[in-house]
PyMOL Python script that loads the backbone (N, CA, C, O; Angstrom):
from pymol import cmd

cmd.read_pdbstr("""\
ATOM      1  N   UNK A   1     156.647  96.174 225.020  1.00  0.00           N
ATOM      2  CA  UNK A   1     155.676  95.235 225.527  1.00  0.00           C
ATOM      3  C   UNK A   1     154.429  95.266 224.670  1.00  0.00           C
ATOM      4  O   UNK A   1     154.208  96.283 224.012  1.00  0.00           O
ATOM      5  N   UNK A   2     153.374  93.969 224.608  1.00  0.00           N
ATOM      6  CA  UNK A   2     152.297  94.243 224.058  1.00  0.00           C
ATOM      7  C   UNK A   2     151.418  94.814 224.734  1.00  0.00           C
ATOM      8  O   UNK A   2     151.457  94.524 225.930  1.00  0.00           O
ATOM      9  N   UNK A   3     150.664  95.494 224.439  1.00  0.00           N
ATOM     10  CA  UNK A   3     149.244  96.214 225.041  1.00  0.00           C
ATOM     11  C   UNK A   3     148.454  95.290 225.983  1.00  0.00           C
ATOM     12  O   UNK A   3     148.030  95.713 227.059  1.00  0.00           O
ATOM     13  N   UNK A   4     148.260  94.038 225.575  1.00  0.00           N
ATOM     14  CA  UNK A   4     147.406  92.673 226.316  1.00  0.00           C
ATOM     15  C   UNK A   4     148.290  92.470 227.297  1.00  0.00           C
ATOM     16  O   UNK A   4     147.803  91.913 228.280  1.00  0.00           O
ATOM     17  N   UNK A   5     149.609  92.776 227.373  1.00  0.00           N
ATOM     18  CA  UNK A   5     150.270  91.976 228.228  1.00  0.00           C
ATOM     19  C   UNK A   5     150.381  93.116 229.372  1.00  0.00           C
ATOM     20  O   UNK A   5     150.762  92.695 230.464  1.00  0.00           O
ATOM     21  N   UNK A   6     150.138  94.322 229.290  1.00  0.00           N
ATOM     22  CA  UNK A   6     150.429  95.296 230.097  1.00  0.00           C
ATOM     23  C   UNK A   6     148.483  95.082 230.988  1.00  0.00           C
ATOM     24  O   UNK A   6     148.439  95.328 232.193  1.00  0.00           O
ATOM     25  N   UNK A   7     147.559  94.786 230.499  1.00  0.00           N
ATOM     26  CA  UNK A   7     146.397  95.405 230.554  1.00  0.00           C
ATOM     27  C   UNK A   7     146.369  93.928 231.928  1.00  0.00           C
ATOM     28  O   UNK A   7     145.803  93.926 233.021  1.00  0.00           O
ATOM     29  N   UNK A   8     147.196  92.867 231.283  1.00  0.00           N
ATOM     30  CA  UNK A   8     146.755  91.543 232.184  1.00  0.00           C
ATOM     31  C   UNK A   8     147.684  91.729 233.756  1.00  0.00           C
ATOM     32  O   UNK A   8     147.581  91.172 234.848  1.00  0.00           O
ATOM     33  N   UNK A   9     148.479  92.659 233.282  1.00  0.00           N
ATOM     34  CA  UNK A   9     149.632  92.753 234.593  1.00  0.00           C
ATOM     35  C   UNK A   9     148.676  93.839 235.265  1.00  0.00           C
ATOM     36  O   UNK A   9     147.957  93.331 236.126  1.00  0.00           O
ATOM     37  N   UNK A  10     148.505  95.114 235.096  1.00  0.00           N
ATOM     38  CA  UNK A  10     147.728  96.017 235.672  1.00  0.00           C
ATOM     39  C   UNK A  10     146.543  95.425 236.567  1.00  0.00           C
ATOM     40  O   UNK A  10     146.227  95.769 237.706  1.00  0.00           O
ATOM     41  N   UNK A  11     145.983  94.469 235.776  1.00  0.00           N
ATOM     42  CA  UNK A  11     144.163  93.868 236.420  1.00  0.00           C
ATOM     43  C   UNK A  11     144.750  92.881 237.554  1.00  0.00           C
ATOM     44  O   UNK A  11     143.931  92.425 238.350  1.00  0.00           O
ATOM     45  N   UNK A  12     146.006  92.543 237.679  1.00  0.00           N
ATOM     46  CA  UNK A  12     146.497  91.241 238.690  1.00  0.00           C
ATOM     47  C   UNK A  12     146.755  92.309 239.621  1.00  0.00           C
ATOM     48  O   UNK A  12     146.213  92.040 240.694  1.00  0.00           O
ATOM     49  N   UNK A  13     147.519  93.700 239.656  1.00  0.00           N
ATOM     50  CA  UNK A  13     147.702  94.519 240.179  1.00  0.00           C
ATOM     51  C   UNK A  13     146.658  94.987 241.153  1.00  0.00           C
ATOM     52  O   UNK A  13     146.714  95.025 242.382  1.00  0.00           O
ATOM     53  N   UNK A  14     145.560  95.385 240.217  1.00  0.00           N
ATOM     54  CA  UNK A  14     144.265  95.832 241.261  1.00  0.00           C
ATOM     55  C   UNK A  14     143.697  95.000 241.280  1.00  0.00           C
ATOM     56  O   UNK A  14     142.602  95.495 241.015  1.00  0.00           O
ATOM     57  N   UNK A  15     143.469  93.619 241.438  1.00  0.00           N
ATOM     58  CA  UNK A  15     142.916  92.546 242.321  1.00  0.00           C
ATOM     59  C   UNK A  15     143.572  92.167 243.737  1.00  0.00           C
ATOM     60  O   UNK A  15     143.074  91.764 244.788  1.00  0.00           O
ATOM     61  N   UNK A  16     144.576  92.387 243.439  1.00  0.00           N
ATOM     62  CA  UNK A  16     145.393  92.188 244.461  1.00  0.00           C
ATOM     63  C   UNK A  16     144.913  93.694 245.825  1.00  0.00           C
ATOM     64  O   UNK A  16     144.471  93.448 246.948  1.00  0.00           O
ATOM     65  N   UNK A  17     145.116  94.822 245.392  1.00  0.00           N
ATOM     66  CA  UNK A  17     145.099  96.052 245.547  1.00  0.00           C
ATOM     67  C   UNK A  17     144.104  96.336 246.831  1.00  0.00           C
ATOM     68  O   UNK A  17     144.227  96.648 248.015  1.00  0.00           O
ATOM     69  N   UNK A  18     142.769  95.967 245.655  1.00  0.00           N
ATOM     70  CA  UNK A  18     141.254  95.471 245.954  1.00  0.00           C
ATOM     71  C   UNK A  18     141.463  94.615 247.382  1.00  0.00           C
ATOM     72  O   UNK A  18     141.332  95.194 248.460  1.00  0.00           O
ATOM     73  N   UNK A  19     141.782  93.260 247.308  1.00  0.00           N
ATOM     74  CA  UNK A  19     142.239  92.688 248.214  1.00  0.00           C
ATOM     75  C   UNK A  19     142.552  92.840 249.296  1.00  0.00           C
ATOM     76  O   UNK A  19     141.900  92.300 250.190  1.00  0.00           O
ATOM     77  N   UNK A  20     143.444  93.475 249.523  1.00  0.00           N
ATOM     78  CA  UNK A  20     144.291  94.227 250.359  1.00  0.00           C
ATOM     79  C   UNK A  20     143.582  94.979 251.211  1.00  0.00           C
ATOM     80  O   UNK A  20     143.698  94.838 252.429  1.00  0.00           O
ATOM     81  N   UNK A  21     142.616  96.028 250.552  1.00  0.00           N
ATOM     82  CA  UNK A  21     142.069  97.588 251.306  1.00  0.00           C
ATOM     83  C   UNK A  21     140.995  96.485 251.655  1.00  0.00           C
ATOM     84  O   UNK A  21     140.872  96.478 252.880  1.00  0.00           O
ATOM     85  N   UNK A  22     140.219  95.608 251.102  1.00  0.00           N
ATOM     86  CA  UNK A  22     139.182  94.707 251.968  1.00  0.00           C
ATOM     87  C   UNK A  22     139.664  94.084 252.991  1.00  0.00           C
ATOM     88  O   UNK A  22     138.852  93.733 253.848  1.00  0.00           O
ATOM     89  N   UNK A  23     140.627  93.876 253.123  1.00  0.00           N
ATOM     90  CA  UNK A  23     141.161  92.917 254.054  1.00  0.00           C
ATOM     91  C   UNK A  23     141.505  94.003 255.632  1.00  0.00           C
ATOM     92  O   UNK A  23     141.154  93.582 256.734  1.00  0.00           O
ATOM     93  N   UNK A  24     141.988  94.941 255.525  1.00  0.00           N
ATOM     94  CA  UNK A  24     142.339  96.347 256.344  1.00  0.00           C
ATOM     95  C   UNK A  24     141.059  96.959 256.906  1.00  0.00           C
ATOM     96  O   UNK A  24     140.884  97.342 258.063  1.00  0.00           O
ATOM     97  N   UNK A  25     139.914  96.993 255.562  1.00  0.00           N
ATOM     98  CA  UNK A  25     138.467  97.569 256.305  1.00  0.00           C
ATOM     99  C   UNK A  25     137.858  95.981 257.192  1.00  0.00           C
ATOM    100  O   UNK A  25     137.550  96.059 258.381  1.00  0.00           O
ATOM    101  N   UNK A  26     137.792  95.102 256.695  1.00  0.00           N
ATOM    102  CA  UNK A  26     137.125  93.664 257.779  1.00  0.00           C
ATOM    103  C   UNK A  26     138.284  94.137 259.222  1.00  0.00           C
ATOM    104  O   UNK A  26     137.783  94.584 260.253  1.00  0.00           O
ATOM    105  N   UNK A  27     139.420  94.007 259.126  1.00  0.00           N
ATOM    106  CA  UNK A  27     139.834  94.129 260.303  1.00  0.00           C
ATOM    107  C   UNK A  27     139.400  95.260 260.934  1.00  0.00           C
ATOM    108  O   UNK A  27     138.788  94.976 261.963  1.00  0.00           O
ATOM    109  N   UNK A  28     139.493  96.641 260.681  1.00  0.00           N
ATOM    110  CA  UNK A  28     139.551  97.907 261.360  1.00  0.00           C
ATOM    111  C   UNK A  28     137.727  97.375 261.998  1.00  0.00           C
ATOM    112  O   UNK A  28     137.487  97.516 263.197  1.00  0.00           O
ATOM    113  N   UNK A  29     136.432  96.699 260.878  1.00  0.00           N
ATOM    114  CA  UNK A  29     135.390  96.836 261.570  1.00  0.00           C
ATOM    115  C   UNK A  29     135.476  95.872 262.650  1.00  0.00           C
ATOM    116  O   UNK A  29     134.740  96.133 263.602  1.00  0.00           O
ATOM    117  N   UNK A  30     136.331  94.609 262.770  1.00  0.00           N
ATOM    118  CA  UNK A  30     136.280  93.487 263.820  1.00  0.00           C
ATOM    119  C   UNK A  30     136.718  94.059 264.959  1.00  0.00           C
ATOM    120  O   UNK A  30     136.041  93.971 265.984  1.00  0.00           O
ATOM    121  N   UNK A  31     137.932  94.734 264.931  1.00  0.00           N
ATOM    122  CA  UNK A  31     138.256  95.498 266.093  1.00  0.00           C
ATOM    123  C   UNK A  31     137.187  96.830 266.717  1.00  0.00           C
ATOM    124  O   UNK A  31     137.128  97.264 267.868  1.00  0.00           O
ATOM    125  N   UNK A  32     136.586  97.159 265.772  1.00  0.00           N
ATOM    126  CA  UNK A  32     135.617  98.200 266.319  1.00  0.00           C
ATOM    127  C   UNK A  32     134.622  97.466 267.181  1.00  0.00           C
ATOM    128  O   UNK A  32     134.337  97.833 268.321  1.00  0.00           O
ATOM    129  N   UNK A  33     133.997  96.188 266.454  1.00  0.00           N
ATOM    130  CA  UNK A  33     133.018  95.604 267.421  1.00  0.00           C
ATOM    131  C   UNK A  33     133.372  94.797 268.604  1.00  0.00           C
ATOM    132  O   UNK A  33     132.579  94.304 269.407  1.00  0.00           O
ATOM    133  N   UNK A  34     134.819  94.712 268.617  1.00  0.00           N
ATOM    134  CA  UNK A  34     135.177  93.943 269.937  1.00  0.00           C
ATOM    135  C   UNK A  34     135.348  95.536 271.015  1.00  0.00           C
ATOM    136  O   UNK A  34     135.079  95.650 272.211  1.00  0.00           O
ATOM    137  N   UNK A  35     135.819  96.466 270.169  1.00  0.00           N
ATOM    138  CA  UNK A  35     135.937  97.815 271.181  1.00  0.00           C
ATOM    139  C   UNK A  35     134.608  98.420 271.925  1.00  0.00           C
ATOM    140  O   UNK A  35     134.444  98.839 273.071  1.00  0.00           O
ATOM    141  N   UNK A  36     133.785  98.300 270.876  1.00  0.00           N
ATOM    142  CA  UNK A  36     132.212  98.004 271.330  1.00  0.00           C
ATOM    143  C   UNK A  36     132.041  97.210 272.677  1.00  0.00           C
ATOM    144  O   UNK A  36     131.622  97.689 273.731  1.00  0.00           O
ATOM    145  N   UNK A  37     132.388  96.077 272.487  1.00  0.00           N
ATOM    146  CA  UNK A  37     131.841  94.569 272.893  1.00  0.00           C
ATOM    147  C   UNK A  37     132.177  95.023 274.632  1.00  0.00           C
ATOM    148  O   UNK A  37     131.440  95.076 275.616  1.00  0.00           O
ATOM    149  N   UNK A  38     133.688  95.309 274.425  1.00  0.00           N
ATOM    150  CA  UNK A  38     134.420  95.849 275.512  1.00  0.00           C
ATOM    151  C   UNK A  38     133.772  97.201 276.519  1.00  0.00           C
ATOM    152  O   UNK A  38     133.744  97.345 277.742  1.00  0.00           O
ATOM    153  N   UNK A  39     133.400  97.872 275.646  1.00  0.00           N
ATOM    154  CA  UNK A  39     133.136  99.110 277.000  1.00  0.00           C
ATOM    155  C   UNK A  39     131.751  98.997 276.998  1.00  0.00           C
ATOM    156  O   UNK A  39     131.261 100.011 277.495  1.00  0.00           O
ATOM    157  N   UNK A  40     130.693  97.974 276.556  1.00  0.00           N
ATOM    158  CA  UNK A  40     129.900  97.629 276.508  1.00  0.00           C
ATOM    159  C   UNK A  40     129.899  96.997 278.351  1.00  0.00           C
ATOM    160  O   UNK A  40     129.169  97.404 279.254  1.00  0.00           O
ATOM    161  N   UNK A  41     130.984  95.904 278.429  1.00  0.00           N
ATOM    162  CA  UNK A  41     131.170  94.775 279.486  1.00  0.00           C
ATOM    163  C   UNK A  41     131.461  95.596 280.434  1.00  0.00           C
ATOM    164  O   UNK A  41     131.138  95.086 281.507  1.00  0.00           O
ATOM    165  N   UNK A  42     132.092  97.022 280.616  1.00  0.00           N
ATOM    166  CA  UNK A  42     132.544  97.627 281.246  1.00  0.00           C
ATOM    167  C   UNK A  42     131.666  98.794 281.975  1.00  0.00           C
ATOM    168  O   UNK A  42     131.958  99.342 283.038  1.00  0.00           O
ATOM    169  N   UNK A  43     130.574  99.036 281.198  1.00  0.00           N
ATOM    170  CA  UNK A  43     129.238  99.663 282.114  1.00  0.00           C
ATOM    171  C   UNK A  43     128.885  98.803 282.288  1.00  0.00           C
ATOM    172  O   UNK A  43     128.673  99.030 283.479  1.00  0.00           O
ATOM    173  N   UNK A  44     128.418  97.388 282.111  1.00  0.00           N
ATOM    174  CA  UNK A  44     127.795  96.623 283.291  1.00  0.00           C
ATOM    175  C   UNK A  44     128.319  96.880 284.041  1.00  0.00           C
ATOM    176  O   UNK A  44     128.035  97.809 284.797  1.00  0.00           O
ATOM    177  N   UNK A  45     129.526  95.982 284.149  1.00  0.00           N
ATOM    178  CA  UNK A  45     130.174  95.780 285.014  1.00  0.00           C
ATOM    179  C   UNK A  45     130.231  96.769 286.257  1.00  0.00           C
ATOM    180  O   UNK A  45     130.252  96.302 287.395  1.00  0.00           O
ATOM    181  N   UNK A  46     130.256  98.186 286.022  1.00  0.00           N
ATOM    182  CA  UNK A  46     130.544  99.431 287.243  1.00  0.00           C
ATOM    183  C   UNK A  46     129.110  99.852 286.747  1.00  0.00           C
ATOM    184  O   UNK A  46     128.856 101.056 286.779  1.00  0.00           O
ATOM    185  N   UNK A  47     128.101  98.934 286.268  1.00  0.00           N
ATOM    186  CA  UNK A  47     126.926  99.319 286.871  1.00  0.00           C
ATOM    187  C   UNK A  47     126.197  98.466 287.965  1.00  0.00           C
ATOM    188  O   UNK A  47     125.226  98.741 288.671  1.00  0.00           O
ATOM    189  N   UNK A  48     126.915  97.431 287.887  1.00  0.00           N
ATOM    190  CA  UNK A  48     126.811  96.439 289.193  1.00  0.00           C
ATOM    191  C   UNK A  48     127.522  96.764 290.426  1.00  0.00           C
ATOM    192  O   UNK A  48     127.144  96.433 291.550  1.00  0.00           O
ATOM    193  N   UNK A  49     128.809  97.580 290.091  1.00  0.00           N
ATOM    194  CA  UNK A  49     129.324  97.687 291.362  1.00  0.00           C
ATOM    195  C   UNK A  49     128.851  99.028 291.501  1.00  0.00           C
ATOM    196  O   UNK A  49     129.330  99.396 292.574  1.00  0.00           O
ATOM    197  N   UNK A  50     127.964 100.266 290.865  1.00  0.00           N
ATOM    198  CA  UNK A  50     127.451 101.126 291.511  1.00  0.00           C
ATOM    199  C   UNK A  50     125.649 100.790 292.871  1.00  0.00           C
ATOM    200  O   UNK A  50     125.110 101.509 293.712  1.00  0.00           O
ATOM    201  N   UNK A  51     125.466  99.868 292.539  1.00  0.00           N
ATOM    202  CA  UNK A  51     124.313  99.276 292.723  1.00  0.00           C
ATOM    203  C   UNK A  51     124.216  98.453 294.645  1.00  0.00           C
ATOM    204  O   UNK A  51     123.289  98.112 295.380  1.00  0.00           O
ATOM    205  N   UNK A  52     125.642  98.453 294.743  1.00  0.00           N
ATOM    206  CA  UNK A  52     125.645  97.429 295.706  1.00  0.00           C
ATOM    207  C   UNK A  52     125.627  98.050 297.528  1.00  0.00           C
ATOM    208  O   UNK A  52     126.193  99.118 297.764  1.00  0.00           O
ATOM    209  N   UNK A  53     125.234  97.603 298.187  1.00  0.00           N
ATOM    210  CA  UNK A  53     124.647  97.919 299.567  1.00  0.00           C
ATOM    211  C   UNK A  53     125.991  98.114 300.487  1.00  0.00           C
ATOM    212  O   UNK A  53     126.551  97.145 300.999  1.00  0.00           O
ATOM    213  N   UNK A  54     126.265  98.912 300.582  1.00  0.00           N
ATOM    214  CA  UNK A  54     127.401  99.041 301.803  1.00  0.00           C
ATOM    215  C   UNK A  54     127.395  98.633 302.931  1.00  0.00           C
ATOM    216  O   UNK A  54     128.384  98.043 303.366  1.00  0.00           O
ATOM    217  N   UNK A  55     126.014  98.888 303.884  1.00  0.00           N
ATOM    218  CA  UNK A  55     126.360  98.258 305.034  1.00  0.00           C
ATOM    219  C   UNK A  55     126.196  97.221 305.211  1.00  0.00           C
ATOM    220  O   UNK A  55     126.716  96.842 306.260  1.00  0.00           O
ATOM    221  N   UNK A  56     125.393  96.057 304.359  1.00  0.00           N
ATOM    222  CA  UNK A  56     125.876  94.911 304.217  1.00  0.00           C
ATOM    223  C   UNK A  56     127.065  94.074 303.928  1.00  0.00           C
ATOM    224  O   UNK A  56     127.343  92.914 304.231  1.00  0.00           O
ATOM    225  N   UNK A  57     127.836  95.204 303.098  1.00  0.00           N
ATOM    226  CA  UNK A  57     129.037  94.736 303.007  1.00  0.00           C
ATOM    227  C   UNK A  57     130.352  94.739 304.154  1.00  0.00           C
ATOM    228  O   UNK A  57     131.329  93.999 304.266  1.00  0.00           O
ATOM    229  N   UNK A  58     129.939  95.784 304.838  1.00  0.00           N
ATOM    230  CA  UNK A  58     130.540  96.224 305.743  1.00  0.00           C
ATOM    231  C   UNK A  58     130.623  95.225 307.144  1.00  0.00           C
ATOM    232  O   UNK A  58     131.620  94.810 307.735  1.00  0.00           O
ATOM    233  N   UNK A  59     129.021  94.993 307.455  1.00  0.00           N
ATOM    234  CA  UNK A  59     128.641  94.778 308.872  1.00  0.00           C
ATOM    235  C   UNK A  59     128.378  93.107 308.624  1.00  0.00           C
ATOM    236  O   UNK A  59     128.008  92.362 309.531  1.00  0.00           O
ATOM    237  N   UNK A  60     128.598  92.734 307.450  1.00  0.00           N
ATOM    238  CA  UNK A  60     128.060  90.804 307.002  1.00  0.00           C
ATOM    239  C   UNK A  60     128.505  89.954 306.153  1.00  0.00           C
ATOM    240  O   UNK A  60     128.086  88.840 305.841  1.00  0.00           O
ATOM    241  N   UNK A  61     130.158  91.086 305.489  1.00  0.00           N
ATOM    242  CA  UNK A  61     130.575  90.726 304.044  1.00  0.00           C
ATOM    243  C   UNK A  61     129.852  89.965 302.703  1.00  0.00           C
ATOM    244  O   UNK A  61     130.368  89.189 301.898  1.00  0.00           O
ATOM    245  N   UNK A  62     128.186  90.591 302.785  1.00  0.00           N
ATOM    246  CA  UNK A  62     127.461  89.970 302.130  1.00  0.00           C
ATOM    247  C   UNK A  62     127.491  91.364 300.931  1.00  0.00           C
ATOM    248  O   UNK A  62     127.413  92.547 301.260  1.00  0.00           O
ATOM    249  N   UNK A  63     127.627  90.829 299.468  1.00  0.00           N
ATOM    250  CA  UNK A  63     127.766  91.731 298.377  1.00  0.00           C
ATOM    251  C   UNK A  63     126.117  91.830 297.974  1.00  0.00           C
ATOM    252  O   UNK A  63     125.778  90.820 297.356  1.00  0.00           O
ATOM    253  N   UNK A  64     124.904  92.894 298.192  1.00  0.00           N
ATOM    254  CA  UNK A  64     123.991  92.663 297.924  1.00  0.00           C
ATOM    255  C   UNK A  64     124.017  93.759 297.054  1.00  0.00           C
ATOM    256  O   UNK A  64     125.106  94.263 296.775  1.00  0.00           O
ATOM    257  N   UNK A  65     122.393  94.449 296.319  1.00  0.00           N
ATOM    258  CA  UNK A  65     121.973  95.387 295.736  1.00  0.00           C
ATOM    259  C   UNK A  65     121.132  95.920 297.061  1.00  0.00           C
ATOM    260  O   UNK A  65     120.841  95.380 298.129  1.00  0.00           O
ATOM    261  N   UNK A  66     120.862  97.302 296.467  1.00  0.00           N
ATOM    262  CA  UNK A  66     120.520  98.648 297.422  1.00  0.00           C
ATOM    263  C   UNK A  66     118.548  98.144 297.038  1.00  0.00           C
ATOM    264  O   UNK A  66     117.582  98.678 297.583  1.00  0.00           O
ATOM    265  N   UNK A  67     118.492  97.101 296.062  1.00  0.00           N
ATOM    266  CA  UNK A  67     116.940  97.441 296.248  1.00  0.00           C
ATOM    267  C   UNK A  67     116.306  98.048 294.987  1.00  0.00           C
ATOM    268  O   UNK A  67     115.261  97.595 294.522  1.00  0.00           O
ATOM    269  N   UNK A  68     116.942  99.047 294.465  1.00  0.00           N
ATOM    270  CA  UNK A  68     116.060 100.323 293.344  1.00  0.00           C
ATOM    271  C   UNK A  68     116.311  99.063 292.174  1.00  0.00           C
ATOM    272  O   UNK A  68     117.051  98.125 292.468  1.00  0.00           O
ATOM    273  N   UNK A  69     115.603  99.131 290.774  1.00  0.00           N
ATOM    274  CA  UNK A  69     115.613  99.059 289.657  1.00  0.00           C
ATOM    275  C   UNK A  69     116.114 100.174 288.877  1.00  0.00           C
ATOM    276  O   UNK A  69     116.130 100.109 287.647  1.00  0.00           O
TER     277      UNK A  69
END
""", "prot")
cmd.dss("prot")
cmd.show_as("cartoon", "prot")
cmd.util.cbc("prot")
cmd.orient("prot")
């Protein structure tokens, strides 16, 4: 083979390569910030339902808060 012709196959090689491991790190960070996003939604969420008044719920089926900040 010629030398040019090996050097042009190699550089298509690691463009491609390159490519690839960018493409694997964007995903691994998209999924991190939706995993984020997620247990993010998930202390609200059971911080709203730690919050809420029982005997209203009980004695009026009314879902209120206890009052505190």
């Amino acid at each position: 083979m010629k030398r040019g012709e090996m050097t042009a196959f190699i550089s298509l090689v690691f463009v491609l390569l390159v490519g690839l491991i960018g493409a694997v790190i964007e995903s691994a960070s998209v999924q991190t910030a939706k995993n984020y996003r997620r247990a993010d939604m998930d202390r609200a969420l059971q911080s709203v339902f730690a919050e809420y008044h029982r005997e209203l719920l009980a004695e009026y089926d009314i879902f209120g808060n206890s009052g505190r900040l």
